[in-house]
C-alpha positions in Angstrom: 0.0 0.0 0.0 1.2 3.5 -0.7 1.5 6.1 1.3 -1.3 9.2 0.5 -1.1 12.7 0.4 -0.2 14.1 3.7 0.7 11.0 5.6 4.5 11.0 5.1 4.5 13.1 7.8 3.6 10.2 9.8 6.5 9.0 9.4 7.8 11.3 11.7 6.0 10.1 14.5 7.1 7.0 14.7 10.5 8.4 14.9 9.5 10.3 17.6 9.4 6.6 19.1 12.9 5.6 18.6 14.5 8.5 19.3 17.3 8.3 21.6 18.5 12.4 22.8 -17.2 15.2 35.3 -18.1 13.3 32.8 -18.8 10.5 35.2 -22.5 11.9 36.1 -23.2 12.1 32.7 -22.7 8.2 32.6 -24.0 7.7 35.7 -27.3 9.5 34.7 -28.4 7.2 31.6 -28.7 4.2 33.8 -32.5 3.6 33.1 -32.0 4.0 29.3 -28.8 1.0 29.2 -31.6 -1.1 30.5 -30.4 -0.8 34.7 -32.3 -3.0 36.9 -31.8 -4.5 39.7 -29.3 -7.6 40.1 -28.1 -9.7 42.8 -25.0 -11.3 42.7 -25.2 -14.7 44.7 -22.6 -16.6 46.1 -20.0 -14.7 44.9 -16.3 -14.5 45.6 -15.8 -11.0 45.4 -12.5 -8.9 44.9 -13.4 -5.5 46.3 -9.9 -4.1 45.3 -9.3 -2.0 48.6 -7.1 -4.0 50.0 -5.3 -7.4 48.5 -7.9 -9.6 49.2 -11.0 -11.8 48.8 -14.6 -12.0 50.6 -16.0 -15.4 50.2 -19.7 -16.6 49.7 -21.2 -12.9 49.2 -24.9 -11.1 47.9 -23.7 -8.1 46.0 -27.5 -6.1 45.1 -27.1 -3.5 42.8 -30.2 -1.0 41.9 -29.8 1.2 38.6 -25.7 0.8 39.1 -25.4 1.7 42.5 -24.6 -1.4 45.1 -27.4 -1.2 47.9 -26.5 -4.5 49.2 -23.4 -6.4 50.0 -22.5 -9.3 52.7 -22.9 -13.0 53.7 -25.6 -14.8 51.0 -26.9 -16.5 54.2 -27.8 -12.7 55.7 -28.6 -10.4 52.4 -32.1 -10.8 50.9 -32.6 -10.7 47.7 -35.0 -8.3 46.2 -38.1 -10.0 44.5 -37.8 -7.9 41.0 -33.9 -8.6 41.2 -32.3 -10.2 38.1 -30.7 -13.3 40.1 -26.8 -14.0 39.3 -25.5 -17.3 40.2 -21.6 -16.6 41.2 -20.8 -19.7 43.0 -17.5 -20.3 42.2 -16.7 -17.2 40.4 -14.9 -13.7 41.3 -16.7 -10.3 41.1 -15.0 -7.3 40.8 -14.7 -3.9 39.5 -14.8 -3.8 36.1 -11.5 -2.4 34.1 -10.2 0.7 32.5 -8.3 1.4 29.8 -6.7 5.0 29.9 -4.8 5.1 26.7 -6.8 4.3 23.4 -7.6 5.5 20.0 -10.7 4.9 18.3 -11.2 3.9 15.0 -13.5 6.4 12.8 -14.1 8.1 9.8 -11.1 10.7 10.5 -9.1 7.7 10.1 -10.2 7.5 6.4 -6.6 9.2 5.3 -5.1 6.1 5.9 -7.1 4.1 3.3 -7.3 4.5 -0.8 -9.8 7.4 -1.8 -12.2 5.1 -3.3 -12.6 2.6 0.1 -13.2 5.5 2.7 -16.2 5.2 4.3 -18.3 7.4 5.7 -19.0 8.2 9.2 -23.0 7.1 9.2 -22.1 3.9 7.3 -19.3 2.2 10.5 -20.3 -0.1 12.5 -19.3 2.0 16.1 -21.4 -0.5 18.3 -19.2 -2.9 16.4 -16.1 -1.2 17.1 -16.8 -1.0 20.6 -18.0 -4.3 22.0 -14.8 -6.0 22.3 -14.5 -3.5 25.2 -17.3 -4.7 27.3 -16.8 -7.9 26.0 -13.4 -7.9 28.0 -14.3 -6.2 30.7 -13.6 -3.0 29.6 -16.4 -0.2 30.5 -14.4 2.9 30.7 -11.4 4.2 28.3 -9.6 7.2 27.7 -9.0 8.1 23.8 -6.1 10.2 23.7 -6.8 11.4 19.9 -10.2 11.9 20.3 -11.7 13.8 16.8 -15.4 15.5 16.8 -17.3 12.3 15.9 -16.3 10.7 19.4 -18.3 13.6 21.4 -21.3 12.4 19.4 -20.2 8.5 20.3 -19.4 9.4 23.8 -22.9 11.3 24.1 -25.3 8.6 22.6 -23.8 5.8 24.4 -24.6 7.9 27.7 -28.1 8.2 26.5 -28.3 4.5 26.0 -28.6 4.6 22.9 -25.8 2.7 22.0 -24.0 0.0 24.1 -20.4 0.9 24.7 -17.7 1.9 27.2 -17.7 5.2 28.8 -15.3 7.5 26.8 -12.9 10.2 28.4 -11.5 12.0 25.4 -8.7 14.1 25.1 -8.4 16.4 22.4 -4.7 16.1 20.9 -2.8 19.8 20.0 0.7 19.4 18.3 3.1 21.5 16.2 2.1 21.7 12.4 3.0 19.2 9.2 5.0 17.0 11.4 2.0 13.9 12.5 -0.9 12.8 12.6 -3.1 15.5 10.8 -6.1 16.9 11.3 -8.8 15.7 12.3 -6.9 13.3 14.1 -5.1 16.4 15.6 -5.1 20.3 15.8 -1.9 21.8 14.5 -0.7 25.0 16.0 2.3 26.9 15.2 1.9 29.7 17.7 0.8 30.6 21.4 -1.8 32.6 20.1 -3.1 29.1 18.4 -2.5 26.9 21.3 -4.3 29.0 23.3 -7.2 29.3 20.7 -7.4 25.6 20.3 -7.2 24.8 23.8 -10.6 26.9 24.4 -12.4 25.4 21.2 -11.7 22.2 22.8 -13.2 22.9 25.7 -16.2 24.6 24.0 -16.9 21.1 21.8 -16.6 19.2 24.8 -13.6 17.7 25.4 -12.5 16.5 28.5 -9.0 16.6 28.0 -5.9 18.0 26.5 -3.2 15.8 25.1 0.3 17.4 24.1 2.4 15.8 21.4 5.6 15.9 20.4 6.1 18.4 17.7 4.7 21.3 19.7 7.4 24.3 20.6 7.9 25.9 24.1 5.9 28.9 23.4 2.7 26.9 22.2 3.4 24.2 25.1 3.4 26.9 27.8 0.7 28.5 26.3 -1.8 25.0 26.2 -0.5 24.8 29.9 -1.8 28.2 30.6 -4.9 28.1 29.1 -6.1 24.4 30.0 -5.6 25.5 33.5 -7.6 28.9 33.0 -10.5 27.1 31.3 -10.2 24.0 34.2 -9.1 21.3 31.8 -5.9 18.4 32.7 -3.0 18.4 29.9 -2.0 14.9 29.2 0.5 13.2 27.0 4.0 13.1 25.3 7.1 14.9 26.0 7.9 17.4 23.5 10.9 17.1 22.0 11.8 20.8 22.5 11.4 20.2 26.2 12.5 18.0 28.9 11.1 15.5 31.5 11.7 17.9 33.9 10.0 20.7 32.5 7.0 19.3 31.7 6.3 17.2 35.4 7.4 20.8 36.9 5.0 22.9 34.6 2.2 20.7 36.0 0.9 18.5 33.2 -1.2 15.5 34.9 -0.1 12.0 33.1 3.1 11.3 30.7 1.2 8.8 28.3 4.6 6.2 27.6 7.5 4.9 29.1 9.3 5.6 26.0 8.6 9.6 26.4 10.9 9.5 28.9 13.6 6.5 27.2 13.7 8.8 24.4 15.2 11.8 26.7 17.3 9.7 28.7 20.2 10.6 26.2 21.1 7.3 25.7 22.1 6.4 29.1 19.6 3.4 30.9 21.9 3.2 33.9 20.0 2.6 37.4 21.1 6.2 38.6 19.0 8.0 35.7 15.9 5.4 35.5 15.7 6.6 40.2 16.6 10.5 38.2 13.0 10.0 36.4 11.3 7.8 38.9 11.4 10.0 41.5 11.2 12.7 39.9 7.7 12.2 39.0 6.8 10.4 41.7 7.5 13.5 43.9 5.6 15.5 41.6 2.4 13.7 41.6 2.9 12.5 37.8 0.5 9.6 36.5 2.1 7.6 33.8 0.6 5.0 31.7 3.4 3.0 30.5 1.7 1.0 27.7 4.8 -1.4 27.6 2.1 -3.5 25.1 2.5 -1.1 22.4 6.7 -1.3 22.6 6.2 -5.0 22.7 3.6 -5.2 19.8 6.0 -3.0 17.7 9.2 -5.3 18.1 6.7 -8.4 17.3 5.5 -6.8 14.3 9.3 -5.7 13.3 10.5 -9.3 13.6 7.3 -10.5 11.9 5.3 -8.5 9.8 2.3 -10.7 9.5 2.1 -11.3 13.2 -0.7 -8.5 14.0 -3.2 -10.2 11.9 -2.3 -14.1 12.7 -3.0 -13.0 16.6 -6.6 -14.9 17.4 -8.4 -12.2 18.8 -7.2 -10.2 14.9 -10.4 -11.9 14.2 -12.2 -9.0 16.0 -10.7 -6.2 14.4 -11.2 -7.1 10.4 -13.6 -4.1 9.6 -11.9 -2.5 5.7 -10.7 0.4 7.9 -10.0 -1.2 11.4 -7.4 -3.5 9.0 -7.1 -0.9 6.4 -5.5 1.5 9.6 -3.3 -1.7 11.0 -1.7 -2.3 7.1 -0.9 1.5 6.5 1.5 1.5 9.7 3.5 -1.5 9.0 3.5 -0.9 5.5 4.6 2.6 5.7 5.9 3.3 8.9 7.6 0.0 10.6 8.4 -1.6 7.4 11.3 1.4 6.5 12.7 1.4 9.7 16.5 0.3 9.8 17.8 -2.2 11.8 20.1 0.2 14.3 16.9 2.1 15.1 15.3 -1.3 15.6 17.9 -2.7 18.1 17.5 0.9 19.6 14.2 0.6 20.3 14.4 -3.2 21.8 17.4 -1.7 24.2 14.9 1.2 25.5 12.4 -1.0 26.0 14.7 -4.0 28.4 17.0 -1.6 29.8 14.8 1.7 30.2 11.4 1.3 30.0 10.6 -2.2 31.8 13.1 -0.9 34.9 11.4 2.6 34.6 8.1 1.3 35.4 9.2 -0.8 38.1 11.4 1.7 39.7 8.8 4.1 39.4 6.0 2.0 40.7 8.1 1.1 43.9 8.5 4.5 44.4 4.8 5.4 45.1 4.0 6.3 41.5 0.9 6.8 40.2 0.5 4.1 37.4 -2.5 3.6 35.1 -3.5 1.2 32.5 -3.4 1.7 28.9 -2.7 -0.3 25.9 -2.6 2.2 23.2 -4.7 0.4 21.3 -5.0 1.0 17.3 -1.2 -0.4 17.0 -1.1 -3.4 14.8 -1.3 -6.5 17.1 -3.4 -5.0 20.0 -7.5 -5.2 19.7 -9.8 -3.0 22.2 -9.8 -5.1 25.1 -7.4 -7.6 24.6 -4.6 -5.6 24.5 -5.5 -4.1 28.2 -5.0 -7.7 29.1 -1.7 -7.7 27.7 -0.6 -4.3 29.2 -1.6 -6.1 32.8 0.5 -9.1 32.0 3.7 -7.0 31.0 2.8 -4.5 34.4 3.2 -8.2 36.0 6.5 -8.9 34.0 8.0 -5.6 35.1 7.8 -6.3 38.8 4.2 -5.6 40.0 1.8 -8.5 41.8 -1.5 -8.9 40.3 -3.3 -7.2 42.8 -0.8 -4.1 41.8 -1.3 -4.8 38.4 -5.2 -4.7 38.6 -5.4 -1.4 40.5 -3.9 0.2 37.7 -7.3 -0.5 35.7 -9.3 -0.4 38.4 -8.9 1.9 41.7 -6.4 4.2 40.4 -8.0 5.6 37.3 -10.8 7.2 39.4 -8.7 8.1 41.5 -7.0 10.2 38.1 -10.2 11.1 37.6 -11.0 12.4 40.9 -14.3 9.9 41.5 -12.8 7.8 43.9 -15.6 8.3 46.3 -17.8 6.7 43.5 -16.3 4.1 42.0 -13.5 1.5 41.2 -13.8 -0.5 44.6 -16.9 -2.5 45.6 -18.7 -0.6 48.4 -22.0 0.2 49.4 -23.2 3.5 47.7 -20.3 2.5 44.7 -21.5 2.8 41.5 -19.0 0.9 40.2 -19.1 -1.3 36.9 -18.5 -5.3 37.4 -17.7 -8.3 35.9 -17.8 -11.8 36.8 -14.7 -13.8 36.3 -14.1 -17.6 36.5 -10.6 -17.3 38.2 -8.7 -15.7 40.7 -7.2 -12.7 39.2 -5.2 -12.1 42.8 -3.6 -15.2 41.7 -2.9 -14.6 38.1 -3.5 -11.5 36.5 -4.9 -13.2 33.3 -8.1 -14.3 35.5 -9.7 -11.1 34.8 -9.9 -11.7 31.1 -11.7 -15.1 31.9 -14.9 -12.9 31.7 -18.8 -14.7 32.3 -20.1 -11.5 32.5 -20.2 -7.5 32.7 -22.2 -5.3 34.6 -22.4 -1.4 32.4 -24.0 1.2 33.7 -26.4 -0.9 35.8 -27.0 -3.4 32.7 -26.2 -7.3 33.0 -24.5 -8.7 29.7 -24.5 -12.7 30.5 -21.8 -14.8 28.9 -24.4 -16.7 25.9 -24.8 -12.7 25.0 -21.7 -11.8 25.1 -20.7 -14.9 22.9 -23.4 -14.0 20.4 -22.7 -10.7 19.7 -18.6 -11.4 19.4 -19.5 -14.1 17.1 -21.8 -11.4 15.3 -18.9 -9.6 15.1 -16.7 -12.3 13.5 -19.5 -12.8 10.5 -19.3 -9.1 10.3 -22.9 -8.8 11.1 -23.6 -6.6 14.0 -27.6 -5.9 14.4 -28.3 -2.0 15.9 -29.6 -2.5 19.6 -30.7 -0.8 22.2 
């Protein structure tokens, strides 16, 4: 495939990669219209994720998404109206987050020939978005997020769509460098940063996300202005700044490990991963490491066909979800030499795996992301993987888990309403059939999802991935 007009810029951001120098009321509010009920968990096992451990033989009730009810079966009554659960020998907990994803939509046309684009009424979103809920997904974080995804966000908090909860973050970056617009707004000057920064929050974003290409001037300026207008700034590392002067100038998450291999100069030596590490630890820096992408990218470089021979591919075979994964190893991994290869796989065991782990033993603040949209990693599957490689680096699975479940409402400031499992939570759940505590990979045994007060049982879940697979996907509500 050739690349189209515009998109050899893109290029550039992938060598970004090797280089080496509120919203929760809104969601909470459409519980009658995503079908909320009551339901009673029975005889569960559940995993209420504020401390490392397990509560045996519990009634979890839950009216319209809030949990009214929770204790011994033998001493919790079960509403007569309630949907009944049968959780013997399963696990209940809160269901996941993924904070670092991009979703696929019609802005995402560049990628494919002119004559295949399709258009924005004619793709399958509910489509799109069930793998999600399918893996125990309900909430993610888009960190490109273009117009159509405040329409998405805003009918699937109506019910009028199933999906996750979206959080999107509106990406600014310097012009003719990346991804264009509408994937992105270019600025070249304060005066623009500033100016895009209040149109996003006039559309409704939630967020800001910096990128790389941005200068100081128009970086200060986003900083300025997102804090005027009450908005967090998330993202990369610009290369015309620092690590330092970004985690002192107060933006809220870095969204890679690799923002901060690629200004560690070259040097991975334990004294400068503890330099980072505490520094934003000390700060009160999130990061999302998404070590899955890294590892996705050095699978695909060793084996270019090994995105679409992965089993769960199967889910992601729309023309444009594929037509997006071939343009990016066609035209931006496929060029890429072998030095800047080996570069890349030396960051990532000698920077960014000890990075996380340092940083996490530290007291950072780690969340959950997979970065999804990369060749190789599906929505909700590839938050599965991030947890496994959070496990690899050092954390246990309990650690691992609150990075998808606690700690992002905790970034979100809704701790007090969600992401344990309390009375008066109105957390999400899913039913597992193993022990996550014991290995992490439990929680993508998934038998069923509770969204927004709505029960999705296993034979439904089933039904509407193999719907999916046949690439049939009937509208519901």
């Amino acid at each position: 495939m050739t690349a189209l007009p515009r998109l050899g810029v893109l290029a550039s951001a992938l060598s970004v990669l090797l280089a080496v120098p509120p919203a929760f009321a809104r969601a909470a509010e459409a519980g009658d219209a995503t079908g909320a009920g009551v339901v009673a968990f029975v005889h569960a096992t559940v995993v209420p994720m504020d401390t490392e451990r397990t509560l045996r033989d519990q009634t979890v009730v839950v009216v319209r998404g809030e949990i009214v009810a929770m204790g011994p079966s033998a001493a919790v009554k079960v509403p007569a109206d309630a949907r009944r659960v049968d959780a013997t020998g399963r696990y209940l907990l809160p269901a996941l987050c993924d904070m670092h994803v991009h979703l696929v939509g019609e802005a995402w046309n560049i990628m494919l020939p002119p004559g295949s684009r399709p258009a924005a009424k004619d793709l399958p979103q509910e489509q799109f978005l069930f793998p999600y809920l399918a893996n125990g997904v309900t909430t993610v974080q888009s960190l490109s997020a273009t117009p159509e995804e405040i329409e998405l966000r805003n009918r699937i908090a109506r019910g009028e769509m199933l999906g996750p909860r979206l959080i999107l973050a509106r990406m600014i970056d310097g012009p003719k460098k990346a991804w264009p617009p509408p994937i992105s707004t270019w600025v070249a000057t304060a005066a623009e940063a500033r100016a895009a920064v209040r149109e996003a929050k006039a559309a409704g974003y939630d967020k800001i996300k910096v990128y790389s290409f941005l200068d100081n001037a128009s970086y200060d300026a986003i900083i300025e202005t997102a804090g005027e207008v009450g908005m967090d700034v998330i993202g990369h590392v610009p290369m015309s700044l620092s690590v330092e002067y970004v985690v002192d100038a107060g933006q809220k998450l870095i969204a890679h490990s690799e923002e901060l291999a690629k200004h560690a100069g070259g040097s991975y030596s334990p004294e400068r991963i503890d330099f980072f590490a505490r520094r934003m630890s000390d700060r009160g820096v999130w990061m999302s490491p998404t070590l899955t992408t890294t590892r996705a990218i050095l699978e695909t470089l060793d084996a270019p066909g090994s995105p679409f021979a992965r089993p769960e591919a199967a889910y992601f075979r729309h023309p444009l979800e594929a037509g997006v994964w071939s343009f990016i190893v066609e035209n931006l991994y496929r060029p890429i030499p072998s030095t800047a290869r080996q570069t890349l796989r030396d960051a990532f065991n000698g920077f960014q795996v000890p990075l996380t782990r340092a940083f996490h033993q530290k007291g950072g603040k780690l969340l959950a992301g997979s970065d999804t949209i990369i060749p190789g990693l599906v929505p909700g599957f590839g938050l599965h993987r991030e947890l496994a490689e959070l496990v690899n680096a050092g954390l246990t699975p309990y650690e691992a888990l609150r990075t998808a479940t606690t700690r992002p409402f905790e970034y979100l400031g809704e701790a007090d309403m969600a992401g344990t499992i309390a009375l008066g939570k109105h957390s999400d759940l899913i039913l597992v059939d193993e022990n996550p505590l014991v290995n992490v990979a439990g929680a993508s045994k998934v038998s069923g999802v509770l969204v927004r007060g709505r029960w999705l049982r296993a034979d439904e879940i089933r039904a509407r991935m193999t719907e999916i697979l046949a690439g049939a996907f009937p509208a519901r509500r």
